[in-house]
Jmol script that loads the backbone (N, CA, C; Angstrom):
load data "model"
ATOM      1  N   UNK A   1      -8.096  -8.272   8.803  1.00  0.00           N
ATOM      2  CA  UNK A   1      -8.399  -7.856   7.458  1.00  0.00           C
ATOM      3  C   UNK A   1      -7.176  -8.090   6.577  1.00  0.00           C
ATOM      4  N   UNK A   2      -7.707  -8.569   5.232  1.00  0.00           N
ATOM      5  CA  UNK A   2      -6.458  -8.797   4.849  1.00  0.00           C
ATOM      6  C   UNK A   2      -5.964  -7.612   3.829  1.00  0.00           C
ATOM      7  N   UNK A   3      -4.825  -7.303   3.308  1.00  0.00           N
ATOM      8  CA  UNK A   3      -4.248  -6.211   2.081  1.00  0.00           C
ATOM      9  C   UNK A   3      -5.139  -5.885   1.168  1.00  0.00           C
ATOM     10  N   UNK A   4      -5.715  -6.636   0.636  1.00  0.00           N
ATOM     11  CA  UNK A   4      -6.640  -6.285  -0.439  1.00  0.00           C
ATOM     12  C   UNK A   4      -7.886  -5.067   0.337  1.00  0.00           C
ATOM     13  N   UNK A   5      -8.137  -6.471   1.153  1.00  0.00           N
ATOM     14  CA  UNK A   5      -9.301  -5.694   1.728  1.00  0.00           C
ATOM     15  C   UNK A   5      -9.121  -4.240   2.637  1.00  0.00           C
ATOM     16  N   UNK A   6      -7.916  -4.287   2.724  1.00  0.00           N
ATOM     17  CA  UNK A   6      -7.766  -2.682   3.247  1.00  0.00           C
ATOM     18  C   UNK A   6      -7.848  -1.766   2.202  1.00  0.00           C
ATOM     19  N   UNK A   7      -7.226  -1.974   1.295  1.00  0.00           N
ATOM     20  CA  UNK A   7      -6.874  -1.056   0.412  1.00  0.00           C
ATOM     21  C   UNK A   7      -8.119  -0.771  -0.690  1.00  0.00           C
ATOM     22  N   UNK A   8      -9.065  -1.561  -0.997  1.00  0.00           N
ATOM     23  CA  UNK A   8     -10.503  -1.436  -1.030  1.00  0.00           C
ATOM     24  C   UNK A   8     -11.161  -0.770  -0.184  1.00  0.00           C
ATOM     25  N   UNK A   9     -10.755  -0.027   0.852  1.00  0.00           N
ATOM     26  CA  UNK A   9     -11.266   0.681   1.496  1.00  0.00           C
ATOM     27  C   UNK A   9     -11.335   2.058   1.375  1.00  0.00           C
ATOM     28  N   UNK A  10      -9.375   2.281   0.543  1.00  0.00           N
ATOM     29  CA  UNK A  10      -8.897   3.441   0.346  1.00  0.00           C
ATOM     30  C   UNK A  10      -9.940   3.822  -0.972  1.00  0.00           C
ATOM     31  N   UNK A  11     -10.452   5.402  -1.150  1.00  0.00           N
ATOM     32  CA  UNK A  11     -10.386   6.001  -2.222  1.00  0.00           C
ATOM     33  C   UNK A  11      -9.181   7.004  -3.030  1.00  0.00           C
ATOM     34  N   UNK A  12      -9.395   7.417  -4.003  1.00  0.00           N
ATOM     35  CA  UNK A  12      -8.501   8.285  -4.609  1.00  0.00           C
ATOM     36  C   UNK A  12      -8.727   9.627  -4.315  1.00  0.00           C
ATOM     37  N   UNK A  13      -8.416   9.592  -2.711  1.00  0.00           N
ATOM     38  CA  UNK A  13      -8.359  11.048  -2.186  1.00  0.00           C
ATOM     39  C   UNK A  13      -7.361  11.752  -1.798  1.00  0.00           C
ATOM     40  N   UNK A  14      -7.183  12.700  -1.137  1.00  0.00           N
ATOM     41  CA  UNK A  14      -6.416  13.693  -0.817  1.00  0.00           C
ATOM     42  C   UNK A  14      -6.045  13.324   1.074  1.00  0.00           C
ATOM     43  N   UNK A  15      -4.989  12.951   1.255  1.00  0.00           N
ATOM     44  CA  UNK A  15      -4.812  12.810   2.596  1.00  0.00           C
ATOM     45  C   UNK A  15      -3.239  13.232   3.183  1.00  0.00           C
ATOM     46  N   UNK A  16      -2.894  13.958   4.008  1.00  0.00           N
ATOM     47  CA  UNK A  16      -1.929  14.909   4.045  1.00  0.00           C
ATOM     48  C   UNK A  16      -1.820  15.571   6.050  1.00  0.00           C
ATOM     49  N   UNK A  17      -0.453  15.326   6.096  1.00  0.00           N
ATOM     50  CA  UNK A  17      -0.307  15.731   6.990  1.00  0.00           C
ATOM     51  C   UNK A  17      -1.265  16.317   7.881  1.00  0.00           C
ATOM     52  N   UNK A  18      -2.085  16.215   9.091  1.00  0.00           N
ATOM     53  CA  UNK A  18      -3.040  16.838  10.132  1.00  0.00           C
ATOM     54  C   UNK A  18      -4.705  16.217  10.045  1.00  0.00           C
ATOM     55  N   UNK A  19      -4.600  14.902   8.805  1.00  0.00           N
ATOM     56  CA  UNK A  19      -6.044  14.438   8.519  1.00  0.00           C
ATOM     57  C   UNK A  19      -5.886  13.431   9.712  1.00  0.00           C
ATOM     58  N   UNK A  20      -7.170  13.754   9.728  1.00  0.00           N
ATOM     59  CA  UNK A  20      -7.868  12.134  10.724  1.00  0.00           C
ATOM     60  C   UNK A  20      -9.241  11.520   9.892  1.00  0.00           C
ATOM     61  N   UNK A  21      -9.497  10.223  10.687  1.00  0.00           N
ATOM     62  CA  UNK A  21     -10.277   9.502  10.071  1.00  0.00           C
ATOM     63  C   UNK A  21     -10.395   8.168   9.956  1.00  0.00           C
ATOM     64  N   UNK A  22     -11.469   7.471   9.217  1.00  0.00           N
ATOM     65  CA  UNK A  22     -11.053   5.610   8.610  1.00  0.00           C
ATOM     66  C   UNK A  22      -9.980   6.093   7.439  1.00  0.00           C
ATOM     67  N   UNK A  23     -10.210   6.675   6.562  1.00  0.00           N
ATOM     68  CA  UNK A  23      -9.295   6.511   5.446  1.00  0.00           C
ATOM     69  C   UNK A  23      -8.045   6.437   5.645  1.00  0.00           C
ATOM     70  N   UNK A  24      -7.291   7.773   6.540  1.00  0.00           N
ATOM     71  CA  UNK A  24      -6.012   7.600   7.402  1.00  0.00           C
ATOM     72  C   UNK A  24      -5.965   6.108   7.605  1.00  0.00           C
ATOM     73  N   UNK A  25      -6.682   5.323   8.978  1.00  0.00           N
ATOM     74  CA  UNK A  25      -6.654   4.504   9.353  1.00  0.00           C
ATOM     75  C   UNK A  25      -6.172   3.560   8.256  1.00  0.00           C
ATOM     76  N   UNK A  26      -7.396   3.334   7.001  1.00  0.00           N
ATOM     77  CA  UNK A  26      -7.143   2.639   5.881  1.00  0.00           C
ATOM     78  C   UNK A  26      -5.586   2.301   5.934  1.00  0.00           C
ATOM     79  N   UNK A  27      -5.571   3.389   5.318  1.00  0.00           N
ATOM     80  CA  UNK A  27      -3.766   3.686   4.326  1.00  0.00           C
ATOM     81  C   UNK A  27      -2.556   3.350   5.516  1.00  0.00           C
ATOM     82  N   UNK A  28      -3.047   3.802   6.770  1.00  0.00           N
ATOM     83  CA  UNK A  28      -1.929   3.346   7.465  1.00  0.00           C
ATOM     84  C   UNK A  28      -2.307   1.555   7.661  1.00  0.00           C
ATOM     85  N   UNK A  29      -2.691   1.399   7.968  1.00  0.00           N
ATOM     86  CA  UNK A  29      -3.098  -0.410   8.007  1.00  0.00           C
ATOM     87  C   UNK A  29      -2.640  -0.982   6.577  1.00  0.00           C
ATOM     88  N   UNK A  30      -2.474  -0.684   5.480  1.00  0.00           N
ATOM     89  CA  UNK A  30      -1.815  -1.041   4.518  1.00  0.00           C
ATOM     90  C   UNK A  30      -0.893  -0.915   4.166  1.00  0.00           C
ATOM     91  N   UNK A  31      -0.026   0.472   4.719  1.00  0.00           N
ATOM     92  CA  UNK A  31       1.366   0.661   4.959  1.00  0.00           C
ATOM     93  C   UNK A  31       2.090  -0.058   6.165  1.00  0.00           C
ATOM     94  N   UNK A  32       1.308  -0.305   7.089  1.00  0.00           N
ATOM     95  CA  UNK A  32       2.011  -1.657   7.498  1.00  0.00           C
ATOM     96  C   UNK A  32       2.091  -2.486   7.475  1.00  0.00           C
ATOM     97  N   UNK A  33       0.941  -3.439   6.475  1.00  0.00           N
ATOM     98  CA  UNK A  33       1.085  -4.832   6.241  1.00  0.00           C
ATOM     99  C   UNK A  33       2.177  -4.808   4.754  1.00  0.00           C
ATOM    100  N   UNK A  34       2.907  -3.930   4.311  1.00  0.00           N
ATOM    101  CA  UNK A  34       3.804  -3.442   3.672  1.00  0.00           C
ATOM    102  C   UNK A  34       5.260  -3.198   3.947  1.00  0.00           C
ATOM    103  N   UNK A  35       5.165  -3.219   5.467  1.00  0.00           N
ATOM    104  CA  UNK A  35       6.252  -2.955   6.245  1.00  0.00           C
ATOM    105  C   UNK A  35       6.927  -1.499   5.625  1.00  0.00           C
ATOM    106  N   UNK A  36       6.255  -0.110   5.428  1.00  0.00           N
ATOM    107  CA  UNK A  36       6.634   0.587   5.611  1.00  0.00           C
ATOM    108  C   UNK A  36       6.302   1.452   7.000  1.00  0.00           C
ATOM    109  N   UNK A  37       5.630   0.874   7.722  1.00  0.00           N
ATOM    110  CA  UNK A  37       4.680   1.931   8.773  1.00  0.00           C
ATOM    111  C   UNK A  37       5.170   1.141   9.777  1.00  0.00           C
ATOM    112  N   UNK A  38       5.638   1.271  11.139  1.00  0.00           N
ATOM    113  CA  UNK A  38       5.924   0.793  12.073  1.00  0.00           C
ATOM    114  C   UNK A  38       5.171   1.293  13.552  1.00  0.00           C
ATOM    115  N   UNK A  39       4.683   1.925  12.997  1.00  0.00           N
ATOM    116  CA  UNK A  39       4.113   2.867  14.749  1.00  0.00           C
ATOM    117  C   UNK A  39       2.002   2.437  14.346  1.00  0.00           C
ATOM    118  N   UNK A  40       1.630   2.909  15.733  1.00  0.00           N
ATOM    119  CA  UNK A  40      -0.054   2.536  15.600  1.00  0.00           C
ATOM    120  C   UNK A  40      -0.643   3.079  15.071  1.00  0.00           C
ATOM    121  N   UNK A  41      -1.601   2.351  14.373  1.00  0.00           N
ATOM    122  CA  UNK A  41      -3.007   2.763  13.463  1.00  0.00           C
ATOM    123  C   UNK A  41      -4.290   3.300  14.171  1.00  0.00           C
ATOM    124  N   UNK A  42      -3.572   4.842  14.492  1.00  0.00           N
ATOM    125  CA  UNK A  42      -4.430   5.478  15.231  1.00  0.00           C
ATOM    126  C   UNK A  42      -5.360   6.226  14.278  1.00  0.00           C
ATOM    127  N   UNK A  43      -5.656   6.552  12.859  1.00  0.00           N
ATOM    128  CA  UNK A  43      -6.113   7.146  12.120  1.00  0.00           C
ATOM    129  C   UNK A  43      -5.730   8.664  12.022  1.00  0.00           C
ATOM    130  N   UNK A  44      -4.446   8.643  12.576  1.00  0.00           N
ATOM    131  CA  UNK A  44      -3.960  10.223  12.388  1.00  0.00           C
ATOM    132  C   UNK A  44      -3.202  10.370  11.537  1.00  0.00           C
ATOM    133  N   UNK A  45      -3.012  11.198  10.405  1.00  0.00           N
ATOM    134  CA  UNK A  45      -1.812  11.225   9.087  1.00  0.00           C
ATOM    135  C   UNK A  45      -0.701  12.299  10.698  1.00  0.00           C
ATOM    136  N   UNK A  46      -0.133  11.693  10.959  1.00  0.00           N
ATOM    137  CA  UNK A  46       0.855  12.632  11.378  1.00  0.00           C
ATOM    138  C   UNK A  46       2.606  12.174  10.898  1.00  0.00           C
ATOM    139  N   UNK A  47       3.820  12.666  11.412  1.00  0.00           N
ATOM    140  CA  UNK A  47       4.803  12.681  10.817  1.00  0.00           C
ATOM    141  C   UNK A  47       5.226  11.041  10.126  1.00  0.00           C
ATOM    142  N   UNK A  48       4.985   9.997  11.307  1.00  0.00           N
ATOM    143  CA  UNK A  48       5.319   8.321  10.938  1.00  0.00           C
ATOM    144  C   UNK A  48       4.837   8.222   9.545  1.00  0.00           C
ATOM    145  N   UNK A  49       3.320   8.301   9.721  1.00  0.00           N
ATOM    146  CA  UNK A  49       2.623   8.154   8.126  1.00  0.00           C
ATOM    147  C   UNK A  49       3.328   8.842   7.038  1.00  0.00           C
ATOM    148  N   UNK A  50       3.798  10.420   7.462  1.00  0.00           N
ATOM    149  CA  UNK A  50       4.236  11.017   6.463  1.00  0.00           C
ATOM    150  C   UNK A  50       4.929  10.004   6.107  1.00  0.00           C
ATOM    151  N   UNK A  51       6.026   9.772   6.402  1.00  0.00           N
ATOM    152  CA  UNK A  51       7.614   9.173   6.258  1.00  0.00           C
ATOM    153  C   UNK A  51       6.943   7.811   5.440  1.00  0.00           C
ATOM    154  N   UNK A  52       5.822   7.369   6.090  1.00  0.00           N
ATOM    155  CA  UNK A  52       6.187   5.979   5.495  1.00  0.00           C
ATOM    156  C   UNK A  52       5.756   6.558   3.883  1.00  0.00           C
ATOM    157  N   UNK A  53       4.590   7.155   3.747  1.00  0.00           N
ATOM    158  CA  UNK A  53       4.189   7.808   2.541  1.00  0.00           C
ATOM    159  C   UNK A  53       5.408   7.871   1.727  1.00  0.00           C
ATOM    160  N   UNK A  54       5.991   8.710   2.204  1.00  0.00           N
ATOM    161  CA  UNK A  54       7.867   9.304   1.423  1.00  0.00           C
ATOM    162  C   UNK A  54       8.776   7.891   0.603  1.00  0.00           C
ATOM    163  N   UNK A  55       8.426   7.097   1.795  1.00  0.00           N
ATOM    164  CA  UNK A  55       9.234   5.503   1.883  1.00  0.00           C
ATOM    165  C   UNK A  55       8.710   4.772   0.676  1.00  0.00           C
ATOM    166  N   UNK A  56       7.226   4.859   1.260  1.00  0.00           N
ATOM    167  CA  UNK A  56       6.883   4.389  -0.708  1.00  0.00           C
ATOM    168  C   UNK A  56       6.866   4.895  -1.798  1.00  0.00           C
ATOM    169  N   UNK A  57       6.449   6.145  -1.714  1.00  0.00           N
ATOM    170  CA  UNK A  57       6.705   7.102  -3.442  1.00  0.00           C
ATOM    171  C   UNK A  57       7.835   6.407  -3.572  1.00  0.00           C
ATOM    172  N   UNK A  58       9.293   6.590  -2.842  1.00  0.00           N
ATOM    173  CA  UNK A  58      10.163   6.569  -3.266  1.00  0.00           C
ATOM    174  C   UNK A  58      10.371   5.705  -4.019  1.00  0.00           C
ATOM    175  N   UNK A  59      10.117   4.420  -3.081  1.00  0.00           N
ATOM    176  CA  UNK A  59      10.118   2.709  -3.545  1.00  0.00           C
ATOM    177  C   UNK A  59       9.780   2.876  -4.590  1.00  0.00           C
ATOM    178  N   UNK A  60       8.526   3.267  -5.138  1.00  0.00           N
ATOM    179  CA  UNK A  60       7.946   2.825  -6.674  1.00  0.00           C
ATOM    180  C   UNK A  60       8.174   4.416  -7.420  1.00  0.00           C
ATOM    181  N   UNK A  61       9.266   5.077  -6.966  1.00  0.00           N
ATOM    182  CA  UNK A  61       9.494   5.617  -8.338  1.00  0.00           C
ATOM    183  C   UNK A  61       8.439   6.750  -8.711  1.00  0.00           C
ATOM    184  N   UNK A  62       7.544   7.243  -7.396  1.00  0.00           N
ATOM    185  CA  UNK A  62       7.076   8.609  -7.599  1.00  0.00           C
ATOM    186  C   UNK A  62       7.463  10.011  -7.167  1.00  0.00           C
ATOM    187  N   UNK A  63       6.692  11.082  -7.438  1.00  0.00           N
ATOM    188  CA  UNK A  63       7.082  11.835  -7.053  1.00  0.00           C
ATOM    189  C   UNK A  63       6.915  12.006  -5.065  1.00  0.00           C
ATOM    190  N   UNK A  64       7.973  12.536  -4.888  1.00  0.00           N
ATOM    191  CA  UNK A  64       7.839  12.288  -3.045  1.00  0.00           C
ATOM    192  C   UNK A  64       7.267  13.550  -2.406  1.00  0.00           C
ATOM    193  N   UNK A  65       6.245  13.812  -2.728  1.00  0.00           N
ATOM    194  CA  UNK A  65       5.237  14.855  -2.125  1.00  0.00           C
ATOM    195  C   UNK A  65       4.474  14.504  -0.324  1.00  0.00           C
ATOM    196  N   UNK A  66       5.076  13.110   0.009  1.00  0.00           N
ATOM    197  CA  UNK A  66       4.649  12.926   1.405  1.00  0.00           C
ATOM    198  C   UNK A  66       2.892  12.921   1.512  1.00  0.00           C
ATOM    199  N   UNK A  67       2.386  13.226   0.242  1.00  0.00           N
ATOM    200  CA  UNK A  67       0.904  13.282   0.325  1.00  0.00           C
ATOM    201  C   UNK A  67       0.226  12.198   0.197  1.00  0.00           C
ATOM    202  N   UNK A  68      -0.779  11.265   0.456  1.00  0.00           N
ATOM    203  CA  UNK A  68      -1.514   9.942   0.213  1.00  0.00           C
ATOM    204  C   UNK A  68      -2.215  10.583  -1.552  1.00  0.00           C
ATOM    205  N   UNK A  69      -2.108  11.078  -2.402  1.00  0.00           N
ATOM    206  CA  UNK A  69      -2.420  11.355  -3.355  1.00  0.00           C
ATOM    207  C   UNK A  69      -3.492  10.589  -4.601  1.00  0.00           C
ATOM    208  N   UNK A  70      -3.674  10.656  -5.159  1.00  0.00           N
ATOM    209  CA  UNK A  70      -4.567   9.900  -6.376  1.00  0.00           C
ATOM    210  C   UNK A  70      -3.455   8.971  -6.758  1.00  0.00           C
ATOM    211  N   UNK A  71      -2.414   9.800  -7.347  1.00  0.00           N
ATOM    212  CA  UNK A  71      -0.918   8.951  -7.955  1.00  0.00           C
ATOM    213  C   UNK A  71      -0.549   7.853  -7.557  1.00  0.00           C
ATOM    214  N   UNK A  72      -0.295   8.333  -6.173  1.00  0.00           N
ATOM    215  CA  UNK A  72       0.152   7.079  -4.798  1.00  0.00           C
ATOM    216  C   UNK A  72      -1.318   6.468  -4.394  1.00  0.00           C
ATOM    217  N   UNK A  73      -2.532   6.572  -4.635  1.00  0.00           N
ATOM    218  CA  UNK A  73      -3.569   5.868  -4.329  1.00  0.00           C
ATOM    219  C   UNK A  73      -3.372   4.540  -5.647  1.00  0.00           C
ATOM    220  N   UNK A  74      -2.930   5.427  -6.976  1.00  0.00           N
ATOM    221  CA  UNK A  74      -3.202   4.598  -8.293  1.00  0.00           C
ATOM    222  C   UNK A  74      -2.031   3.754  -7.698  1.00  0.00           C
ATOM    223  N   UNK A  75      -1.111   3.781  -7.401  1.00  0.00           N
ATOM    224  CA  UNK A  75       0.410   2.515  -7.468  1.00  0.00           C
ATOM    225  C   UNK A  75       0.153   1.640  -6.350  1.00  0.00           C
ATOM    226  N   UNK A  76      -0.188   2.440  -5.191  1.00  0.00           N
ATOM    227  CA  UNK A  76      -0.948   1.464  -4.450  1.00  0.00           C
ATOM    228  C   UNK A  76      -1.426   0.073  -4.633  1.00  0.00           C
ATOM    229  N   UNK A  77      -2.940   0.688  -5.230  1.00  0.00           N
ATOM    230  CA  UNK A  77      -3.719  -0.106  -5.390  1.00  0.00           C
ATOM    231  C   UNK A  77      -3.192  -0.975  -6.734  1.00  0.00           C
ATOM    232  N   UNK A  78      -2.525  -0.629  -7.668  1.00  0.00           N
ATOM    233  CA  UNK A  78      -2.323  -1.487  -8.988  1.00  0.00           C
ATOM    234  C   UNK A  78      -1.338  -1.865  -8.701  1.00  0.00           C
ATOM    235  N   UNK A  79      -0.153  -2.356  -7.559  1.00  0.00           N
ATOM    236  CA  UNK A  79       0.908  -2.768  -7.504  1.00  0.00           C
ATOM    237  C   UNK A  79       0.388  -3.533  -6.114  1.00  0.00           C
ATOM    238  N   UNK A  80      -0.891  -4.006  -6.031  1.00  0.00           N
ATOM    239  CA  UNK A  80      -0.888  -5.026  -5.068  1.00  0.00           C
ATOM    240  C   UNK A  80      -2.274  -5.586  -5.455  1.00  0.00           C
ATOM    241  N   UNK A  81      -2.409  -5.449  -6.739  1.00  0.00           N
ATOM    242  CA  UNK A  81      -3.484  -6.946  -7.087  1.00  0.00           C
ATOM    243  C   UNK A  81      -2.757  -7.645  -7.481  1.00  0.00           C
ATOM    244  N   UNK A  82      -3.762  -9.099  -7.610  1.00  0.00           N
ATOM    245  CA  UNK A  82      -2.486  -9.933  -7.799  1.00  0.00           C
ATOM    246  C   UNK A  82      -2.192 -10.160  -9.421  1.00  0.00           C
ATOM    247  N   UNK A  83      -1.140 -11.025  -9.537  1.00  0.00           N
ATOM    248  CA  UNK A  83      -0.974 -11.451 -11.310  1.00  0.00           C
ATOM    249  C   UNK A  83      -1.199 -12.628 -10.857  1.00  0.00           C
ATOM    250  N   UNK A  84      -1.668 -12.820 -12.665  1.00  0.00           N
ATOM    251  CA  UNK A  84      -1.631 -14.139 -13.391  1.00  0.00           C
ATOM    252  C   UNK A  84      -0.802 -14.545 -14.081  1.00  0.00           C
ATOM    253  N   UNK A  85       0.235 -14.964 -14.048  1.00  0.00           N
ATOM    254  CA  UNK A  85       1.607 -15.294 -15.494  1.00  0.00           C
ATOM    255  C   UNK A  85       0.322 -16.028 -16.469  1.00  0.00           C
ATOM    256  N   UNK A  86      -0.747 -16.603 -16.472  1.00  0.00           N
ATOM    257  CA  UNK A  86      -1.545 -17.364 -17.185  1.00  0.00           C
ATOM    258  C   UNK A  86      -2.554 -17.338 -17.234  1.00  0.00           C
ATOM    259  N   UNK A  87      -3.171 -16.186 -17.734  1.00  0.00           N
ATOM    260  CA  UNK A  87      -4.743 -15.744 -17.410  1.00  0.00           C
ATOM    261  C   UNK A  87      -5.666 -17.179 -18.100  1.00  0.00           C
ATOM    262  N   UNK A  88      -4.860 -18.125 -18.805  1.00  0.00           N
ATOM    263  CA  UNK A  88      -5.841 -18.821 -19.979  1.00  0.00           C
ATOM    264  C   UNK A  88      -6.560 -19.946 -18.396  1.00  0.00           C
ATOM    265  N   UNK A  89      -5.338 -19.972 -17.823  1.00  0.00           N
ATOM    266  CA  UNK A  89      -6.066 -20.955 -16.462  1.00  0.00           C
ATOM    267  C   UNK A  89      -6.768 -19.982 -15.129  1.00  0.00           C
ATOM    268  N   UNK A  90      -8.067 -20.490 -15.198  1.00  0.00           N
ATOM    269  CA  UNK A  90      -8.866 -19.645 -14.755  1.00  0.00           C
ATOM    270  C   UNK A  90      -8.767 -20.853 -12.919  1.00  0.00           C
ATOM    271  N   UNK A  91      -7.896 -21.303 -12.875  1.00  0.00           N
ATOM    272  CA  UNK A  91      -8.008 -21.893 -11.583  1.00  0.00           C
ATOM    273  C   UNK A  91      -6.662 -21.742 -11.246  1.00  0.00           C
ATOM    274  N   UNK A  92      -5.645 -21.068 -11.626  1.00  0.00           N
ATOM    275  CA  UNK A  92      -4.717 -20.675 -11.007  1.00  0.00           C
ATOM    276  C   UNK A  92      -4.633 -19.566  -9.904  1.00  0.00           C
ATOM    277  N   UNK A  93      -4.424 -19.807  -8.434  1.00  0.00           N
ATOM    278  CA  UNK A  93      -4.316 -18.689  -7.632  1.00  0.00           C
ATOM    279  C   UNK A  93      -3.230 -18.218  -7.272  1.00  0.00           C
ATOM    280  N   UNK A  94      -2.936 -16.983  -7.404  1.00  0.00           N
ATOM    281  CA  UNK A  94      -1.550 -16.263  -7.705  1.00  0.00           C
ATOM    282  C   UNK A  94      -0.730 -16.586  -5.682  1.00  0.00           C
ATOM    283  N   UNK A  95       0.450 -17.028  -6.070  1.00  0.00           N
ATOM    284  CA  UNK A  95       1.056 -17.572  -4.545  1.00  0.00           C
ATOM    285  C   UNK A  95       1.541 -16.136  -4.228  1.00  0.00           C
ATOM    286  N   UNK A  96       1.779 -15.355  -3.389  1.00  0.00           N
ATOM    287  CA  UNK A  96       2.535 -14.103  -2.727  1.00  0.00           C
ATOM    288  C   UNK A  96       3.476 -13.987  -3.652  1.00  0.00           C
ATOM    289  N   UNK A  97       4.467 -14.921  -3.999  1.00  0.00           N
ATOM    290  CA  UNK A  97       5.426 -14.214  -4.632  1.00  0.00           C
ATOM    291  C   UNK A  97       5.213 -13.949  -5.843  1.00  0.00           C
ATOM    292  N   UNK A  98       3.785 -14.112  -6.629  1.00  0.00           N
ATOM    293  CA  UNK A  98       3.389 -13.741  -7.824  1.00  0.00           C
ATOM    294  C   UNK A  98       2.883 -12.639  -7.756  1.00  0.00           C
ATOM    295  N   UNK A  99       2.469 -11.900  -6.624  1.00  0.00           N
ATOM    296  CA  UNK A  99       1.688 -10.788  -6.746  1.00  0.00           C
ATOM    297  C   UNK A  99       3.039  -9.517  -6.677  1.00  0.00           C
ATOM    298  N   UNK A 100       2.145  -8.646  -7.774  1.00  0.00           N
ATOM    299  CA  UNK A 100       2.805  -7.440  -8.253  1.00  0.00           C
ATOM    300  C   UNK A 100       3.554  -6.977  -6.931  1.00  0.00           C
ATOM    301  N   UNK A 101       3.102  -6.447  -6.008  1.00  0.00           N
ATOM    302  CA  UNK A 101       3.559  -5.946  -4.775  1.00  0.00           C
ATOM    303  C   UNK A 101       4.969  -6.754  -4.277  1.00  0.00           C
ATOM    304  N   UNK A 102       4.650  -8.503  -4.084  1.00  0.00           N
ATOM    305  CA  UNK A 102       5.931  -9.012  -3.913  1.00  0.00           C
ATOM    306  C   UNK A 102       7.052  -9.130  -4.359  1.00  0.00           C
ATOM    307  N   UNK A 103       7.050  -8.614  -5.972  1.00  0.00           N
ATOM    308  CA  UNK A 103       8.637  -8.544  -6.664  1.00  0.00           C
ATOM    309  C   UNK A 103       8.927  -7.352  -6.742  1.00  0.00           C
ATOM    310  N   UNK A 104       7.638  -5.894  -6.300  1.00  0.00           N
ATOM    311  CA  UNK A 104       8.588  -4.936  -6.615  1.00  0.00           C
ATOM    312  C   UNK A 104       8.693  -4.693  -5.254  1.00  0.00           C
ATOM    313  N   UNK A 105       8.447  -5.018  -3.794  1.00  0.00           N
ATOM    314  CA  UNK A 105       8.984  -4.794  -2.802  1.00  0.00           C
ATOM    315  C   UNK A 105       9.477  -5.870  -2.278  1.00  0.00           C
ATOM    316  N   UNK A 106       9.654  -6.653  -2.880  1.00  0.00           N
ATOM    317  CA  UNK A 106      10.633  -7.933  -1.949  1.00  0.00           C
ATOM    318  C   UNK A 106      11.625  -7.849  -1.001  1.00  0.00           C
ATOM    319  N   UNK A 107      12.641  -6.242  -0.864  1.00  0.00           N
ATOM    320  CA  UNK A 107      13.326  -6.525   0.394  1.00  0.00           C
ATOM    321  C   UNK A 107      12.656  -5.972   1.510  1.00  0.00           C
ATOM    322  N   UNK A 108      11.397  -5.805   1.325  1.00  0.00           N
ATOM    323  CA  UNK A 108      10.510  -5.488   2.410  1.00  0.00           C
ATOM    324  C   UNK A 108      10.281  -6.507   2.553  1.00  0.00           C
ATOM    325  N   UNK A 109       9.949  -7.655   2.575  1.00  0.00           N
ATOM    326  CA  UNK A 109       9.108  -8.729   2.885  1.00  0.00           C
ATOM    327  C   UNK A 109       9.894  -9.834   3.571  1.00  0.00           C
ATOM    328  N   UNK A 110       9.545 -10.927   4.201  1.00  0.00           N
ATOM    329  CA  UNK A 110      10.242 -11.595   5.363  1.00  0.00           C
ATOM    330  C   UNK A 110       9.153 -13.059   4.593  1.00  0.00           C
ATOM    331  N   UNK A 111       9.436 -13.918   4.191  1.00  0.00           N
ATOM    332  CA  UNK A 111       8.397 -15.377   3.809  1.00  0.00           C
ATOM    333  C   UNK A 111       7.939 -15.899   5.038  1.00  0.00           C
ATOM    334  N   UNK A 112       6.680 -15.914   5.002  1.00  0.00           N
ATOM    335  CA  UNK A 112       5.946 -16.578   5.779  1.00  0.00           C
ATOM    336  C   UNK A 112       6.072 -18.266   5.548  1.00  0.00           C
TER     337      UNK A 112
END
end "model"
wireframe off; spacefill off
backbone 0.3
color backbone group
């Protein structure tokens, strides 16, 4: 599955230390194709998830409540569609390093 499509999975819910589930699952499968999450996508919010949670508020400059939140659902999801520098060309497809996500986490990222 690819980033998008995980994170299309996520809603703007409430997910917090002791949840289980797909949504867990979701959010952790997108925190590691993010390279904040390093441990398995067992669908448990337990301490790893917390941390990575923490790892990103931080990154983008939210508040660090450790919670999967609406806030952190909204930056999420709007800091990993992609851009257009040129919306007028409707056949331009945005390369990785155009997408929002890749310039504001770039020392996360390794080029494929």
């Amino acid at each position: 599955m690819q980033l998008r499509e995980v994170i299309d999975c996520l809603e703007p819910e409430l997910l917090k230390l002791g949840d289980t589930g797909f949504a867990v699952q979701s959010l952790q499968r997108a925190l590691k194709e993010l390279l904040f999450y390093n441990s398995p996508v067992d669908g448990y919010f337990g301490p790893d998830t917390e941390k990575a949670i923490l790892k990103f508020q931080k990154q983008l400059g939210l508040d660090e409540t450790a919670v999967f939140d609406p806030a952190t659902w909204y930056a999420l999801t709007f800091w990993t569609e992609p851009f257009d520098p040129n919306p007028a060309k409707t056949a331009h497809r945005p390369k990785p390093q155009e997408r929002w996500h890749w310039r504001l986490l770039q020392p996360f990222f390794q080029p494929q």
